[in-house]
ROKOLRO-861530 format. One record per residue: residue in three letters; x, y, z of N, C-alpha, C, O, CB in turn. Coordinates in steps of 0.001 Angstrom, whole numbers, plus 500000, padded with zeros to 6 digits. Glycine has a CB too. Layout:
# ROKOLRO-861530
ALAXYZXYZXYZXYZXYZ ...
END
This chain:
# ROKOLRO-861530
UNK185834066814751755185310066009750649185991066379749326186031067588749095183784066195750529 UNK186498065612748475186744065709747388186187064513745822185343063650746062188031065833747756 UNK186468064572745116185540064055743908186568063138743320187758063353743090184926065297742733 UNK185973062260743165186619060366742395187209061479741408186649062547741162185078058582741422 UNK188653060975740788189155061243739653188572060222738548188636060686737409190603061239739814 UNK188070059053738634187654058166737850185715057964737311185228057659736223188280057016738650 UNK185069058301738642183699058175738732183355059498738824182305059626738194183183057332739815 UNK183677060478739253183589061917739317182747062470740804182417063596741177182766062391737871 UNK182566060882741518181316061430743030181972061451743856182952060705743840180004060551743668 UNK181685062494745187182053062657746224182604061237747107182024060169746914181022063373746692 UNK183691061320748021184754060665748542184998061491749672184911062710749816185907060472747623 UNK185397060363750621185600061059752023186930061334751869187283060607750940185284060200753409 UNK188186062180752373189269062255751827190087061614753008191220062004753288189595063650751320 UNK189562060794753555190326059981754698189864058641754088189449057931755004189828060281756493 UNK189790058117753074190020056852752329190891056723751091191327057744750559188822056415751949 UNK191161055532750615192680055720749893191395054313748500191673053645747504194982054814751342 UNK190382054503749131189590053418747863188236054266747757187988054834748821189178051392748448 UNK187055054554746486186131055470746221185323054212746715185371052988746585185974056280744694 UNK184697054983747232183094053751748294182833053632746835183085052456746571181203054641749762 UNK182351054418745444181366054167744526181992053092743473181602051938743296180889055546743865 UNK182786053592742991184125052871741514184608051702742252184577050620741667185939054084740986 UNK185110051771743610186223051095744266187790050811743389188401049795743058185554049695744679 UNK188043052379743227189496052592742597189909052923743393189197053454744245189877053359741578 UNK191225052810743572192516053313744326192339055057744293192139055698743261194122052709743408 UNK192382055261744775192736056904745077193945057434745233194744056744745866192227057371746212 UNK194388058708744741195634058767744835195932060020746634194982060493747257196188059414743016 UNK196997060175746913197701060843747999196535061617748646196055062331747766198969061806747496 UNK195788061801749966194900062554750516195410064726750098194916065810749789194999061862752402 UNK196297064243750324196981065918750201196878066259748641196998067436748301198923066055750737 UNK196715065518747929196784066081746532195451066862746292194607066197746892196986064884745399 UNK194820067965745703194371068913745594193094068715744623193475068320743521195355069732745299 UNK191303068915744723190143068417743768190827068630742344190669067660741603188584069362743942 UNK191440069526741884191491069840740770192708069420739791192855069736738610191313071006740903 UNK193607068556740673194956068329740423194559066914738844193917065865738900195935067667742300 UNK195234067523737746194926066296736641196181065117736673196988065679737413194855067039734887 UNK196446064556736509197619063401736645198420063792735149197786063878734097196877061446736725 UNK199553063960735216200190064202733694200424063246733387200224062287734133201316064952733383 UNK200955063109732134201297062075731287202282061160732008202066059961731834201844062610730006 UNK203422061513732859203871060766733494203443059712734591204030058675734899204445061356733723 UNK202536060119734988201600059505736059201371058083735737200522057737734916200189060243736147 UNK202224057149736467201732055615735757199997054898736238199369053948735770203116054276736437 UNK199714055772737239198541055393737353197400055509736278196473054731736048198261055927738331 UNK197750056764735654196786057824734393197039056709733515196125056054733014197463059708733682 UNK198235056486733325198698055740731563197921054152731842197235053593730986201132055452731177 UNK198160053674733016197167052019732834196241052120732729195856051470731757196992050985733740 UNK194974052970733536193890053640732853193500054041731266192539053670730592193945054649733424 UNK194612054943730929193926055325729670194289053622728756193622053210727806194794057094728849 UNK195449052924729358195531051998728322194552050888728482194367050108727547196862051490728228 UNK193736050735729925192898049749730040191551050499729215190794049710728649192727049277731693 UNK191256051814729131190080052304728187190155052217727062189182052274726310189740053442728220 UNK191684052013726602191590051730724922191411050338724731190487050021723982192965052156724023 UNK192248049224725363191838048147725591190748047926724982190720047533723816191782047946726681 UNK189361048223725931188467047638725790187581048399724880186419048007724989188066047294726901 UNK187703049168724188186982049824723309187233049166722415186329048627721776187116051056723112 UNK188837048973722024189156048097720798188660046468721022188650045621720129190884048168720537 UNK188348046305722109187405044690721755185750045076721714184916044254721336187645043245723347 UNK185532045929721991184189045978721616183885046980719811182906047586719376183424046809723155 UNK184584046840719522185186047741718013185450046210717406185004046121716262187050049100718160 UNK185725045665717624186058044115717149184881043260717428184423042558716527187373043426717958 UNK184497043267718303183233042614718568182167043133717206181849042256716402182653043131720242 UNK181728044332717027180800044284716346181104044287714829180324043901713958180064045196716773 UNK182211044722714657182832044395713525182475043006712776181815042660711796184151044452713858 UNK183497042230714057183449040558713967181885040082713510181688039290712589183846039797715673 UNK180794040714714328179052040117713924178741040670712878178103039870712194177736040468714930 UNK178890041912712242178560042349711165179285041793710054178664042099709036178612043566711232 UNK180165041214709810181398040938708799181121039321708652181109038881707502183177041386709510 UNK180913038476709664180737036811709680179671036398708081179942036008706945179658036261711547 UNK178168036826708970177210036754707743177701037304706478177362036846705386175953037474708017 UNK178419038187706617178769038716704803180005037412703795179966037154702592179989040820704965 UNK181180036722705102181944036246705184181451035172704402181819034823703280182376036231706268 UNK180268034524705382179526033201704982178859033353703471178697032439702663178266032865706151 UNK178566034547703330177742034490701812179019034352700535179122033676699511176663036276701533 UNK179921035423701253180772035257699705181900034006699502182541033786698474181754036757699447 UNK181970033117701002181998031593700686181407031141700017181789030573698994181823030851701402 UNK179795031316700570178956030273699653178931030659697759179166029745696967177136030386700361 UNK178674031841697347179168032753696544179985031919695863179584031119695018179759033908697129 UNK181382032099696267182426031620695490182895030211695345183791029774694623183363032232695854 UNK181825029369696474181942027938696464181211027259695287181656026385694542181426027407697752 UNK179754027959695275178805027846694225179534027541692555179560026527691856177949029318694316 UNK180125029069692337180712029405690953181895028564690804182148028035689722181113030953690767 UNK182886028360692192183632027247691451183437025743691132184154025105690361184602027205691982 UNK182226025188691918181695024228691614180867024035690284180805022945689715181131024052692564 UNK180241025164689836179317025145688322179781026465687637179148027450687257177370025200688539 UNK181171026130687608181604027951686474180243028295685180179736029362684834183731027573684999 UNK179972026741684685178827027300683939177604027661684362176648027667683587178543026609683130 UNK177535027888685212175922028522685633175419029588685715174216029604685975175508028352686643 UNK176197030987685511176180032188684930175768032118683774174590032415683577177225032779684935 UNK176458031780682860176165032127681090174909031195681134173980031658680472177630031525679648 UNK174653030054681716173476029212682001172571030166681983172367030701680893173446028380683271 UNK171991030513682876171467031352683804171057032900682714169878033248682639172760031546685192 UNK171954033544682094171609034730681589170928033772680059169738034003679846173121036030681467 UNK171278033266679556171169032343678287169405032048678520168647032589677714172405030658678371 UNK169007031467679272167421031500679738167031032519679723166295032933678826167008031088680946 UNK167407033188680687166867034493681188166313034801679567165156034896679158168182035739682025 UNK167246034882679037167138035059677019165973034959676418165112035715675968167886033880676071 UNK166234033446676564164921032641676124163385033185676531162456033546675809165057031185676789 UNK163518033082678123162367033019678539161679034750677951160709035033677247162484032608680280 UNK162182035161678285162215037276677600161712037393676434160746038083676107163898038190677219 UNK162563036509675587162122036320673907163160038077673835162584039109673492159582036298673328 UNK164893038063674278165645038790674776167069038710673508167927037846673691165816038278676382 UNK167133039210672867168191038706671455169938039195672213171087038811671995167668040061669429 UNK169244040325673257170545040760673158171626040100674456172846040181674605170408042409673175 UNK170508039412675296170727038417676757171560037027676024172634036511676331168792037800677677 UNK170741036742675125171538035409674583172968035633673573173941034893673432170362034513673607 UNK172591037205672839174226037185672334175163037381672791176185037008672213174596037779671603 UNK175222037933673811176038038404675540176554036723675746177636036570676311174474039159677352 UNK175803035496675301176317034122676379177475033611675278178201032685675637174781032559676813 UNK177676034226673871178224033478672831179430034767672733179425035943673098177058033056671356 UNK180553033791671970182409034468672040181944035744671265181090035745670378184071033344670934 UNK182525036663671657182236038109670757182765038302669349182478039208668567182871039340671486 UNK183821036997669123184119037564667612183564035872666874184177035218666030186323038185667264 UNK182563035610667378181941034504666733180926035791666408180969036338665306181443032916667662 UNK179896036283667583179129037251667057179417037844666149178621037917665213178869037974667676 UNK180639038473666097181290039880664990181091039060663825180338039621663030183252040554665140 UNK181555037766663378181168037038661920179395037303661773178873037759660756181620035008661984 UNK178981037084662465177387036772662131177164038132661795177064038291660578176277036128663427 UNK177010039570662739177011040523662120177555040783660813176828041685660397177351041119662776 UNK178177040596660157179147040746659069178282039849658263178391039858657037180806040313659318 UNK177478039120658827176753038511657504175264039217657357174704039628656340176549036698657660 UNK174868039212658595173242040073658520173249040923659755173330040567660930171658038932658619 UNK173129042326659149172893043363660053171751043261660659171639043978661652172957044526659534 UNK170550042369660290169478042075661490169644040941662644168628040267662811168185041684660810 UNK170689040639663418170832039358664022169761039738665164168946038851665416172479038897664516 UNK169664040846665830168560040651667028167105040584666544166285040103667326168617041902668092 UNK166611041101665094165879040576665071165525038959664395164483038305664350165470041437664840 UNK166686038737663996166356037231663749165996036492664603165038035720664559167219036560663320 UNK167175036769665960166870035417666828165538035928667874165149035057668652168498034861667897 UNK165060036836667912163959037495668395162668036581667837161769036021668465163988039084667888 UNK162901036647666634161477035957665779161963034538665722160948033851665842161091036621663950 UNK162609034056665647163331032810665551162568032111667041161892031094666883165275033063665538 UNK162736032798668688162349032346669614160415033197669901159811032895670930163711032608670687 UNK159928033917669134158690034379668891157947032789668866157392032092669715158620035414667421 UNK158351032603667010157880031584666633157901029913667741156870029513668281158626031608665350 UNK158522029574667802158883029116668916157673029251670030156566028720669948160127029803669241 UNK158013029835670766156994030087671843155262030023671373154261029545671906157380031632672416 UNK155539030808670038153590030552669685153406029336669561152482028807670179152814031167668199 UNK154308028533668663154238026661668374153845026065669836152893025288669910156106025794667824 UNK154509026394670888154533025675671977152987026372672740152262025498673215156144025881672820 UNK152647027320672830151436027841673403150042027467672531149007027455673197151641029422673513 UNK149945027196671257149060026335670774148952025011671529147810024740671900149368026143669462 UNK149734024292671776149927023531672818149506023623674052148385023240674389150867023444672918 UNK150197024041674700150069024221676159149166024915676749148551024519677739151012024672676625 UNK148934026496675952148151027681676095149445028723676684150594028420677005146685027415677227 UNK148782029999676679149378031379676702150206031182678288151366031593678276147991032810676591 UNK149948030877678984150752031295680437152025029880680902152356029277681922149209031436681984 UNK152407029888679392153572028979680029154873029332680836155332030443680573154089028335679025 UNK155486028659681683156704028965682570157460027823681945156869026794681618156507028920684357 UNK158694027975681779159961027831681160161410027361682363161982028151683114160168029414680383 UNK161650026136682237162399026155683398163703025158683051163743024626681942161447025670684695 UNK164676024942683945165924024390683062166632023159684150166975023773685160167233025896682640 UNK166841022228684244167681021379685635168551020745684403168216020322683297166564019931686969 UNK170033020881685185170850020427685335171459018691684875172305018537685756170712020835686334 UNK171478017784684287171089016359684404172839015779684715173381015036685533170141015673682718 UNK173207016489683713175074015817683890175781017224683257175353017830682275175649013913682525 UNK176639017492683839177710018139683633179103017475683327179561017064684393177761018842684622 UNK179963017209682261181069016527682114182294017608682101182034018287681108180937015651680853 UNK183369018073682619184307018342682137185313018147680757185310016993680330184567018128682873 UNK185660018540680453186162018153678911187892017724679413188688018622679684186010019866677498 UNK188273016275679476189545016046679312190572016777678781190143017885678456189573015226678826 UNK191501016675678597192845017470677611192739016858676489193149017595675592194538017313678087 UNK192289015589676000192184015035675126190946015571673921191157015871672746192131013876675713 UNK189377015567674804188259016519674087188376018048673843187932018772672952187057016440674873 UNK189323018348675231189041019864675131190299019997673633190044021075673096189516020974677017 UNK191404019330672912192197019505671724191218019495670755191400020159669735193282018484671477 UNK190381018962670877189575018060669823188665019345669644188628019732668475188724016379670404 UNK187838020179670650186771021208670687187797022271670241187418022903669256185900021473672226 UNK189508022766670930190302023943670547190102023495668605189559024226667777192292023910671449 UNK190633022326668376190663022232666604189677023092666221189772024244665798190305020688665844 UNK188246022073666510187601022276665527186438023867665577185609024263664759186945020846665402 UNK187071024669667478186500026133667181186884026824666486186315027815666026186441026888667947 UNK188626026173666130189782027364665720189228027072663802189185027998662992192140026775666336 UNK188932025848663514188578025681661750187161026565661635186916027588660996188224023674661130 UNK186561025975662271185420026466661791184398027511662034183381027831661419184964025731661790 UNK185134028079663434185088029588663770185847030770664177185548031812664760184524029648664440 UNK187434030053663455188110031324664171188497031756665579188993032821665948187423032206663932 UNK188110030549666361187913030960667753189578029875668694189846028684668852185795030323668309 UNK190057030835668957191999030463669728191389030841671270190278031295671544193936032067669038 UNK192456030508672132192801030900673006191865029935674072191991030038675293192767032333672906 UNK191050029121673520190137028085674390190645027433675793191416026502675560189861026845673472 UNK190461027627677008191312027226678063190415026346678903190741026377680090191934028442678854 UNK189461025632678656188446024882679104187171024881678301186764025590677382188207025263680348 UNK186488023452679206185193023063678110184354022097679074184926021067679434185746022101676428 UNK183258022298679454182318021229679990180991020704678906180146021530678562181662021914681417 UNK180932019432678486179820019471677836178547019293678978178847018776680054179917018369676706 UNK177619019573678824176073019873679988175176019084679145174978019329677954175293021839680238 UNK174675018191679759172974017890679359171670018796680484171644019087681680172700015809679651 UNK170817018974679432169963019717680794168351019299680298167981019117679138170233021891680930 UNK167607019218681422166342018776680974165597020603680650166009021742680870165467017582682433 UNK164719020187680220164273021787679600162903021105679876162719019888679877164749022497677643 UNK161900022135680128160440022277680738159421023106680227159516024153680868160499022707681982 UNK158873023163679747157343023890679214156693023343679761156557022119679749156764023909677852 UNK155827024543680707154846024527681677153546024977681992153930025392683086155248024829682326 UNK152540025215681996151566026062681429150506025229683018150948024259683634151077025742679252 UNK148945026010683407148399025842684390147721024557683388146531024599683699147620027147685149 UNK147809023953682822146939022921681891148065021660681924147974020687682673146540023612680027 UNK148994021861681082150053020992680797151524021316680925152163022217681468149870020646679620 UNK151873020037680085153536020439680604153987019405679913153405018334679740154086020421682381 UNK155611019906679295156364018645678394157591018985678636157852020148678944156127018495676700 UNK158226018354678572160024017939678543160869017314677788160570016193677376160415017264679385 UNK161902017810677505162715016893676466164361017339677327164198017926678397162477017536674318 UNK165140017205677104166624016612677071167721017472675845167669017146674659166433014772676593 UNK168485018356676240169517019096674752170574019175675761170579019197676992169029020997673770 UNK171688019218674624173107019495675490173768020577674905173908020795673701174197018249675511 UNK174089021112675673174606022930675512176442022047675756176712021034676401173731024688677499 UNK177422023021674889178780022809674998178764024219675611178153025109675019179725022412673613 UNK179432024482676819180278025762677386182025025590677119182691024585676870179956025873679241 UNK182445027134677302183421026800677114184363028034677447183673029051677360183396026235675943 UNK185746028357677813186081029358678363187580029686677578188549029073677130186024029116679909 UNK186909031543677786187947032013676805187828033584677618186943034348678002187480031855674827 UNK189586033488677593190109034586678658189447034742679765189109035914679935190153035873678194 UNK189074033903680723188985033813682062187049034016681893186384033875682919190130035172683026 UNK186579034229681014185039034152680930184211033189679937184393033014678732184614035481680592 UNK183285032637680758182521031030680016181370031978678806180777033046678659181165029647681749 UNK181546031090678380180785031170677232179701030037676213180301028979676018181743031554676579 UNK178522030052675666178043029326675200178771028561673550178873029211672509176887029985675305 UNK179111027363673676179952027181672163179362027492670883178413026731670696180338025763671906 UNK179553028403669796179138028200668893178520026962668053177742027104667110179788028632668608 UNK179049025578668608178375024384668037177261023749668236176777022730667742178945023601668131 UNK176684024997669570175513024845670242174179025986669513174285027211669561175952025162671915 UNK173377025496669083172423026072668518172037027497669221172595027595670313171384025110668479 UNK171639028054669055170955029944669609169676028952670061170056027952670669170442031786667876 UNK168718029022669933167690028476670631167601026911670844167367026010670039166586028921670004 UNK167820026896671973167530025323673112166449025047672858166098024168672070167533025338674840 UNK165602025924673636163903025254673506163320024875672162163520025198670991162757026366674012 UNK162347023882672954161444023723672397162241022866670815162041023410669728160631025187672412 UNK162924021818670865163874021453670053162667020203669819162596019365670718165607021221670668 UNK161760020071668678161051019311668750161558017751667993160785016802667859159975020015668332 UNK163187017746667498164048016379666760163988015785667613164474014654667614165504016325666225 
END
């Protein structure tokens, strides 16, 4: 009796196939303990059929773990190139709804900000009380537990023709170069409260400078609650 080189169980040594594995066996005369060297072409298709298949099951789970991540940062990057403005959108509320000075100066060009500083060293608390007031006007109204919400109505791209017209008149009247796009947005705006609820209609200009969108300076600091 000697022992499978492959399965490791006993074998009659007058068979040339293992009753258990059903592998080939090598020479009856060769010896329990004998290892196959590197030359051995039997050893080398073996070890290459064990790497084989390790590397598809190394791929296999790879492949299931990696798909779902695959699919998100499609959807991800399908999203943002379809509505580049919906980030600065998005934090610009966030703003609002917070009653947040420093969320909404984050959505506007940084050296539009740098002028305003340069005029009043209180800008967060201006626009702080600026959207305070605001919110109390509207909760006399509505009452204290209002929700605040924003949809989308039209999004326009800005031609080569508007977007010259928006580069002019950021570069006169704010200093602001390097403009490489522009969508004007209408959006419905919502005050909501467990009692009531009202809506009106404002259009935010976005606009992009050095590869990041931004809210246009020609667009007011507070959206809501625009009672003209």
């Amino acid at each position: 009796m000697k022992n499978c080189l492959y399965c490791g169980r006993d074998t009659k040594s007058d068979l040339n196939i293992c009753e258990s594995c059903k592998q080939k066996l090598l020479a009856a005369d060769m010896p329990n303990n004998h290892q196959p060297s590197q030359n051995d072409p039997q050893k080398g298709t073996e070890q290459n059929k064990r790497v084989i298949i390790k590397f598809k099951k190394n791929l296999a789970v790879l492949t299931a773990f990696a798909a779902p991540l695959i699919f998100i940062i499609l959807i991800i990057s399908f999203s943002y190139v379809k509505k580049p403005y919906a980030l600065v959108l998005e934090e610009y509320f966030d703003g609002l709804k917070t009653a947040d000075a420093a969320k909404i100066i984050n959505t506007y060009p940084e050296s539009y900000i740098g002028q305003l500083e340069h005029i009043s060293e209180n800008l967060h608390e201006i626009i702080e009380k600026n959207i305070e007031e605001n919110l109390k006007r509207q909760e006399q109204e509505l009452g204290s537990d209002i929700y605040l919400s924003y949809k989308i109505i039209r999004a326009e791209k800005s031609d080569d023709r508007a977007l010259a017209q928006i580069q002019d008149t950021l570069k006169n009247d704010y200093n602001l170069e390097e403009i490489s796009d522009a969508y004007n947005i209408e959006l419905e705006i919502t005050a909501k409260s467990s009692n009531n609820s009202k809506s009106f209609n404002s259009t935010v200009e976005i606009i992009k400078i050095d590869d990041r969108w931004y809210i246009s300076p020609t667009t007011s600091f507070v959206l809501f609650f625009d009672d003209k």
